[in-house]
C-alpha positions as CSV (number, residue, x, y, z in Angstrom):
1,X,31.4,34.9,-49.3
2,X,27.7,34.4,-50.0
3,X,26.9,31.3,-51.9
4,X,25.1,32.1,-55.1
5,X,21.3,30.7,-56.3
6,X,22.1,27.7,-59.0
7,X,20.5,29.3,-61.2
8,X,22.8,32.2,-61.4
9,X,25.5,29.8,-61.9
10,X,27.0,28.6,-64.8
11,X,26.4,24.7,-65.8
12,X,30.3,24.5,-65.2
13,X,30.2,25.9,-61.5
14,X,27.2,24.1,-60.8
15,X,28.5,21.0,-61.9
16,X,31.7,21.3,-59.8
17,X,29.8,22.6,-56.9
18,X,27.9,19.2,-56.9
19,X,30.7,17.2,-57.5
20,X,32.2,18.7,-54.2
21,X,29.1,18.3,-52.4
22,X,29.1,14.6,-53.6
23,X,32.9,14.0,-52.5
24,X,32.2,15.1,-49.5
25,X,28.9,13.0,-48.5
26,X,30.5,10.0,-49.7
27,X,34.0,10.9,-47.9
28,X,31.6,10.9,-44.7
29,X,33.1,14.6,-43.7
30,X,29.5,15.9,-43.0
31,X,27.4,15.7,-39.9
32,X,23.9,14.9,-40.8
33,X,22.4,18.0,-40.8
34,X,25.3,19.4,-42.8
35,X,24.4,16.2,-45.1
36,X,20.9,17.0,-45.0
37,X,21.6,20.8,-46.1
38,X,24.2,19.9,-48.9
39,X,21.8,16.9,-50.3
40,X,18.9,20.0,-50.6
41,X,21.3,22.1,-52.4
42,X,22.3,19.5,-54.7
43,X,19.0,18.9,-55.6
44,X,18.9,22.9,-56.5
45,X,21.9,22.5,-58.3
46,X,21.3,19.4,-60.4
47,X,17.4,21.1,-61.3
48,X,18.9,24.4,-62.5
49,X,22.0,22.4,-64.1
50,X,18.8,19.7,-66.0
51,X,17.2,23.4,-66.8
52,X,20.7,25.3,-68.8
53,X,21.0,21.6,-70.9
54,X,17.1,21.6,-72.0
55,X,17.5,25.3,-72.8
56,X,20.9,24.5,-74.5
57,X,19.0,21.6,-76.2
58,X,15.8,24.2,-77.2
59,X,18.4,26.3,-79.1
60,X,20.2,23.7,-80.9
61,X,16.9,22.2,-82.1
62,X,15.5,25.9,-83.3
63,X,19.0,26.6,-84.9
64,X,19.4,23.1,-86.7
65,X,15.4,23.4,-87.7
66,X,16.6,26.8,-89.9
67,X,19.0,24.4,-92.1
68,X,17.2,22.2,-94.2
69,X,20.2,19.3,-94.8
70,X,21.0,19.1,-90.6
71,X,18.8,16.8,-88.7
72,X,18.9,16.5,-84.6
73,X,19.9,13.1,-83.1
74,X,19.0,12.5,-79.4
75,X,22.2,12.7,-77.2
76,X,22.4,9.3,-75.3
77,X,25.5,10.1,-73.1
78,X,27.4,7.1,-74.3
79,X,30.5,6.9,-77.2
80,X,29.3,4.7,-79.2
């Protein structure tokens, strides 16, 4: 099976794909150069994963900007 760019992945795929890569480096079940391979695709996966939220976040922002009454509040990750 050929392993598809990140960026034609969807955030959800890419996000599982790196949680398996990161399971598995910290499980110790990769030789180094495996590790070393997998660590440069994570980084691939986490950039085109950072890229889908910003355009997610673009959209939001043009949408909510069309309503008057709706302002945008910076996500901070926590539930506060």
């Amino acid at each position: 099976m050929a392993v598809k760019k990140p960026e034609n992945l969807s955030f959800e795929e890419a996000i599982n794909e790196l949680e398996g890569i990161v399971s598995a480096m910290e499980h110790g079940e990769l030789t180094l150069e495996q590790s070393l391979k997998q660590f440069e695709r994570g980084i691939q996966l986490a950039n085109a994963s950072n890229q889908k939220l910003q355009n997610a976040e673009q959209k939001v922002a043009i949408l909510m900007g069309n309503d008057e009454n709706s302002t945008t509040i910076p996500f901070t990750g926590s539930s506060e």
